[in-house]
C-alpha positions in Angstrom: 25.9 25.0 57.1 27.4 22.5 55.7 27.9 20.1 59.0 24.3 21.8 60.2 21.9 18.9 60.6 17.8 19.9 60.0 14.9 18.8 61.2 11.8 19.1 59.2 7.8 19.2 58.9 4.9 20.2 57.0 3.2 23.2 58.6 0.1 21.2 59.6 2.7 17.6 61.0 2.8 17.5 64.3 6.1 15.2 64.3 9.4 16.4 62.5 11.6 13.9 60.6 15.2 13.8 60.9 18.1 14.9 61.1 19.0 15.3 57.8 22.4 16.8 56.5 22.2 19.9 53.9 22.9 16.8 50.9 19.8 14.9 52.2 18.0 17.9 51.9 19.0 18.7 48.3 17.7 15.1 47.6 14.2 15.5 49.1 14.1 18.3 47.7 14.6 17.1 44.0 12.0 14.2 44.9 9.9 17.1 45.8 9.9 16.1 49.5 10.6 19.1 50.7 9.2 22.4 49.5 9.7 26.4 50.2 6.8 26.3 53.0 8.5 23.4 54.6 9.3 24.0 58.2 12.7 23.8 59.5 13.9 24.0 63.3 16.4 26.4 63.5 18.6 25.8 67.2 19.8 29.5 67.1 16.3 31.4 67.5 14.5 27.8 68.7 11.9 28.1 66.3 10.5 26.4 63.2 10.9 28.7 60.3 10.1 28.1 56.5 12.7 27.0 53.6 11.9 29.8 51.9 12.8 32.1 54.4 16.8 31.3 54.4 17.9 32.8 51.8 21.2 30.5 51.8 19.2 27.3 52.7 16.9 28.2 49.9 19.6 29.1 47.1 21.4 25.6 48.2 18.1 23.5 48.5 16.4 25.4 45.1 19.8 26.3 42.8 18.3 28.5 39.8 18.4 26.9 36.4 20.1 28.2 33.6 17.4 29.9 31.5 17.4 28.4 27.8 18.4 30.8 25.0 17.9 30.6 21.2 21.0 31.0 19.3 20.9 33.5 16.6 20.1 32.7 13.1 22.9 33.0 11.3 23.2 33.1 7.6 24.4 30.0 5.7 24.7 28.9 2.3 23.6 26.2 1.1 23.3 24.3 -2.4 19.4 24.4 -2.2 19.1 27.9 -2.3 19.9 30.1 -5.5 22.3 32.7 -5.4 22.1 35.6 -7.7 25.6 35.7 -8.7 25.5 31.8 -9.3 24.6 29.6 -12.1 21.8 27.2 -11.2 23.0 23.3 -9.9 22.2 20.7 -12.3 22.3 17.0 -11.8 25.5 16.6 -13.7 27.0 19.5 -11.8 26.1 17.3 -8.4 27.5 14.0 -10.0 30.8 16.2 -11.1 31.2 17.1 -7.4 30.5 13.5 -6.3 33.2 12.3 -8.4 35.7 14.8 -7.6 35.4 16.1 -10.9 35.6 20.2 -10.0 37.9 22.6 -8.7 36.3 22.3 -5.5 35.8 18.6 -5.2 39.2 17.0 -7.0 40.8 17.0 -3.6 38.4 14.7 -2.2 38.4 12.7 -4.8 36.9 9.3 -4.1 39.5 6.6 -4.9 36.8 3.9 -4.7 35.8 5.7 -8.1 39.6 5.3 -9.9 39.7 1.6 -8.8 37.2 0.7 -10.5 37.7 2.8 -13.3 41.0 0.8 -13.4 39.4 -2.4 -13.1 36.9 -2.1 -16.2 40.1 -1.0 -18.5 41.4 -4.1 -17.0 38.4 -6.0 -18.2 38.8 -4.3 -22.1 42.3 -5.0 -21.9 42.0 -8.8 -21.1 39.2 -9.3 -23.8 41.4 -8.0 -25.9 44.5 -10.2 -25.4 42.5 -13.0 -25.6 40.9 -12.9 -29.1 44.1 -11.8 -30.3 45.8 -15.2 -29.2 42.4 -16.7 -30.3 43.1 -15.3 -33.7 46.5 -16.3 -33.7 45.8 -20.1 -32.5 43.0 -20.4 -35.1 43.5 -18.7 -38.3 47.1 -21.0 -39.2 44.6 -24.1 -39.2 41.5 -22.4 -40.6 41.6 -24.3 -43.9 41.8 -27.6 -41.6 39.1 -26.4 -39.5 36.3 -25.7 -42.4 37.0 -28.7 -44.0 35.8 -30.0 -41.1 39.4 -33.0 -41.1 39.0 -34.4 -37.2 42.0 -35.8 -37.1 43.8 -33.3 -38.9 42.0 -31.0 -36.2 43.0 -33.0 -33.5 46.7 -33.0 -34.1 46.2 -29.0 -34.2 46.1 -28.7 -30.1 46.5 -24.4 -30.4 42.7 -25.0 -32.3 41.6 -25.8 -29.0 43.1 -23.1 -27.1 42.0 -20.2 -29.0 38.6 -22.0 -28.9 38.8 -21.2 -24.9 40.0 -18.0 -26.0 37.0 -17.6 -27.5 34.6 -18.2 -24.8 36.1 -16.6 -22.0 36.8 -13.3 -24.6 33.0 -13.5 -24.9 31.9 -14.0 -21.4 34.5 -10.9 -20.4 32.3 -8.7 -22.9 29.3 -9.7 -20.9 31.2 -8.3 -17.4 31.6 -11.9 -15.8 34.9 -10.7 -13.8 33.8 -14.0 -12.0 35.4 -15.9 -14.3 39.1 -14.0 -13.3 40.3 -17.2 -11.7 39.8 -18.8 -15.0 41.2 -16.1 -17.2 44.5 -16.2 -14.4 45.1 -20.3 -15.2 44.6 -19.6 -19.2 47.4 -17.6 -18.8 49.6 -20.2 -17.2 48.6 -22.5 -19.4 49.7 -20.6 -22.0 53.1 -19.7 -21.0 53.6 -23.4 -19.9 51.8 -24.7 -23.1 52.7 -22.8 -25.8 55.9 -21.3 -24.3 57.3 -24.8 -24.3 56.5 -25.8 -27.6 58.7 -23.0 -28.9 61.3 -23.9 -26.1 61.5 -27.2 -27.4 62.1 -25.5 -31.0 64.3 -23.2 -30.0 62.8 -20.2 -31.0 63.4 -17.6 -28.2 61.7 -14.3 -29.7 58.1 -15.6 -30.1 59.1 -17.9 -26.2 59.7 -14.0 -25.0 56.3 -12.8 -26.7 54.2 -15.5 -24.8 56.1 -14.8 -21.7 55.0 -11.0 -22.1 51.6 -11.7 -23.0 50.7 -14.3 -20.5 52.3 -12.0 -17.5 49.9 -9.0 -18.9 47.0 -11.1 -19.1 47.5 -12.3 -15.7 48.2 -9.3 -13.8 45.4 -7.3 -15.6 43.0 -9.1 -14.1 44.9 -8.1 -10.7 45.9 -4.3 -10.7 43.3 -1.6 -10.0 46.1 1.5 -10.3 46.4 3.4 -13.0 50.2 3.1 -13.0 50.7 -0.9 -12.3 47.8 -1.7 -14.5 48.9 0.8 -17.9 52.6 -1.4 -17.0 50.6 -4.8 -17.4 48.4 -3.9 -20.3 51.1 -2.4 -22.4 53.4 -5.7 -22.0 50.4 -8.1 -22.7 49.5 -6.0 -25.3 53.2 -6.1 -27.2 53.5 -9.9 -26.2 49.9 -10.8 -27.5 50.8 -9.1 -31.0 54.2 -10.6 -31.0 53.1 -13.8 -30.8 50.3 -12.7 -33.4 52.9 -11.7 -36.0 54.7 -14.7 -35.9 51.7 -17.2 -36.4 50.2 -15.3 -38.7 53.7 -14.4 -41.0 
């Protein structure tokens, strides 16, 4: 049927249209052209006989749709719905699970949340180092600074540094991180400042402890893992108070 070609009409036409192969058929068919009453002219018995009365031309023509089913409700838990055997959900319980603080949860752990975790002991750590220098550039000349003595002031460049220190310690306790860059270029300026005045003297041991504290300031403000960041922080934090004890001793 396949090759067959049909003629067609309405029962009331007159004229027939075609031919028209089985696939034309299908098409009229789904444009609702052609219906189950339409007449077709079949050579074999020379007459015109309904659609609906070929059982093959109809099942090709008219396919039967797959009926649609509802699937079966199935039983699912969920966290909005209270379970005898469980303790209610409370907001920290939800914020635990967000975190990746549970059992259930640590695996998925977001690592978005230790970065940053890391990045604010950063911050502490770096406010830190820098009112410990500031303590140790200012105190030796704090006799020189009340009396107010310009020039003897003047001649005291460290005063100015741990003035810096000072501000950019403060502005980190706000949470400007912004000011990173400038926290990154105090701690050149301090291993090239003050580590050559003590190059110059020849006094390696506090040279090493500005080294140490300049590379932990710097890199604190660069790490956001646990591991290199607890590296950085403890050698700024032994070259910071190295450098303290030997100003203020």
């Amino acid at each position: 049927m396949a090759t067959q070609e049909f003629y067609i009409r309405s029962a009331g036409d007159t004229e027939a249209r075609g031919p028209f192969t089985q696939e034309q058929l299908s098409s009229l068919a789904e444009a609702g052209q052609v219906a189950l009453d339409t007449l077709y002219y079949e050579a074999t018995s020379e007459k015109w006989i309904p659609v609906g009365a070929n059982a093959d031309l109809k099942s090709a023509l008219f396919p039967e749709k797959k009926k649609l089913t509802v699937k079966p409700k199935t039983n699912v838990q969920t966290l909005n719905v209270e379970q005898e055997s469980h303790a209610p959900i409370t907001v920290n319980d939800m914020l635990a699970a967000a975190e990746g603080r549970t059992e259930d949860t640590k695996h998925a752990k977001d690592p978005a949340i230790a970065r940053g975790r890391a990045a604010k002991i950063g911050l502490y750590a770096c406010t830190v180092f820098l009112f410990i220098a500031a303590a140790s550039e200012i105190l030796p000349s704090i006799d020189v600074i009340i009396a107010l003595d310009v020039n003897k002031i003047l001649s005291q460049p460290l005063v100015f540094l741990g003035a810096i220190d000072v501000i950019l310690g403060l502005l980190l306790l706000l949470q400007m991180v912004t000011l990173y860059p400038l926290v990154r270029f105090r701690a050149a300026l301090g291993l090239g400042f003050i580590g050559f005045l003590f190059w110059v003297r020849g006094e390696t041991p506090p040279l090493l402890a500005v080294m140490a504290g300049s590379v932990g300031l710097y890199f604190s403000t660069i790490f956001t893992s646990f591991f290199s960041l607890g590296i950085s922080v403890g050698i700024g934090l032994a070259g910071m108070l190295g450098f303290a004890y030997y100003m203020l001793t």
